[in-house]
C-alpha positions, 0 to 999 in steps of 0.5 A: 699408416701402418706402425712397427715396433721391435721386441726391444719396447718390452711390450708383449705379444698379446698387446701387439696383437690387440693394438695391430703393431707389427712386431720386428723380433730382434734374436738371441743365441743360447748354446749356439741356437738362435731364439726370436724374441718372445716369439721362441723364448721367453724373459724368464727362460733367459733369466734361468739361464742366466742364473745357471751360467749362460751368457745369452748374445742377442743380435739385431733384426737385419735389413732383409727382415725389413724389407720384407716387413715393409714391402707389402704395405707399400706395395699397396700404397700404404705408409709405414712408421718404424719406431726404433730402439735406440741406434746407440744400443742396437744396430737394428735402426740402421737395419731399417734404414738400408731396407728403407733405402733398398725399397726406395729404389723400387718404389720411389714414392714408397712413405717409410718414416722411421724414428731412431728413439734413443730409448730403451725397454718400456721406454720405447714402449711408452713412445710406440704405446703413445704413437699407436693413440695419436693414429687412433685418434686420427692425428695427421701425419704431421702433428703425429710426427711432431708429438713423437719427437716431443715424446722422444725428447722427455721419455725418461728411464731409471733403471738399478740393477744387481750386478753391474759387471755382467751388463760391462762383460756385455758391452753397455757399460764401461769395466771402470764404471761397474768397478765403481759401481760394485764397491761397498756394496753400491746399489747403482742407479742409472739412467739412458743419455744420448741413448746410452746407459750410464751410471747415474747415482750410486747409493747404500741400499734399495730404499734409498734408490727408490727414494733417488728415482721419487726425487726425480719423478717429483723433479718432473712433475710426473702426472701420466702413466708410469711403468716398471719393469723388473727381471725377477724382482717382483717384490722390489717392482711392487715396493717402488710402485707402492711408493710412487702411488703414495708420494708422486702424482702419477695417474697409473703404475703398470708392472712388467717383465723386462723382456727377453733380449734386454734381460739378456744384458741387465742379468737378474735382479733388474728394476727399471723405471719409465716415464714422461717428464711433464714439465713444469 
């Protein structure tokens, strides 16, 4: 079986290649010229265009681009697995699924199975990165399926940015929430519902939605791997890495940048937060 991922997971280039996951760019519009994420443009090319003005667009992978992603693996017999990025977010599930369809009246035996996330940045990432060792491992298609619905249902994502009038002019939030959110100097957190981002929290002061997402951690009895992305807010990532190897049972906490086309909605000074909820 064959696993796809697009650019929306965050996970980068170089993993992609070592774990053999296809790679579905999504593109993103500068000055009218036309970027595939990571693959022609990076996160902080995006972020310094944000700070001089620019309001990078971003656009979804398109049915064509899947079908021909997907034709020579069934071509020769093989299965295809797409885990996508949420369809709440992105019209690229919906992409997929046409291409499904289209190939499917070529080859009706074709086994194309693509997975709708409702997730996010590393929060995708962490699904396909769990996908990847269940076929390492060997699960057979049935089980595999059945621990990435688990998966799907208790992946969680915090994320707490600077600006929240820029992700509103971009369309992921409401212009009533980041009103609210932007009041005395309110330092939101928000999290990803129903493939959604919505305000969660809002609180006075970075220490303090740190000491929120811990909560929540704690409330999960998180024990697995954590990841932590940021854009350009290195220090506040480190800071709430520090802080979750010291007051959480968290096995590892990897850092990252967020990547290109998710930065060209969250704007500067984003940190975000992943993990599974272990349950009780």
């Amino acid at each position: 079986m064959q696993l796809f991922a697009d650019s929306c997971s965050d996970i980068s280039q170089q993993d992609f290649k070592e774990k053999d996951i296809e790679f579905v760019p999504l593109k993103i519009t500068i000055d009218d010229k036309e970027y595939l994420d990571q693959i022609e443009i990076s996160s902080q090319e995006v972020l310094d265009e944000i700070a001089a003005g620019k309001r990078p667009l971003t656009s979804q992978a398109n049915p064509e681009q899947f079908t021909e992603m997907f034709t020579p693996y069934v071509e020769k017999g093989e299965p295809v697995l797409y885990i996508a990025f949420s369809s709440e977010l992105s019209g690229t599930y919906q992409s997929a699924v046409i291409a499904r369809d289209t190939i499917l009246d070529e080859h009706p035996d074709a086994d194309i199975t693509i997975i709708d996330t409702k997730a996010a940045s590393y929060g995708l990432g962490l699904i396909v990165e769990r996908a990847h060792g269940y076929l390492e491992e060997g699960v057979q298609r049935e089980e595999l399926l059945g621990k990435i619905e688990s998966d799907v249902k208790s992946i969680r994502h915090f994320f707490t940015v600077d600006d929240l009038d820029y992700l509103a002019k971009g369309g992921r939030l409401s212009k009533g929430q980041a009103f609210l959110g932007g009041l005395l100097n309110i330092k939101p957190l928000l999290h990803v519902e129903d493939g959604r981002l919505v305000p969660l929290e809002k609180h006075r002061g970075t220490k303090k939605v740190h000491s929120s997402m811990i909560k929540h951690m704690q409330a999960d009895n998180v024990r697995g791997e954590v990841h932590i992305t940021h854009a350009n807010a290195q220090k506040q990532a480190e800071q709430l890495q520090k802080k979750i190897m010291e007051e959480t049972a968290a096995s590892s906490v990897k850092i990252s940048m967020i990547g290109p086309t998710i930065s060209s909605h969250t704007g500067n000074g984003t940190v975000a937060l992943f993990y599974f909820n272990e349950g009780v």
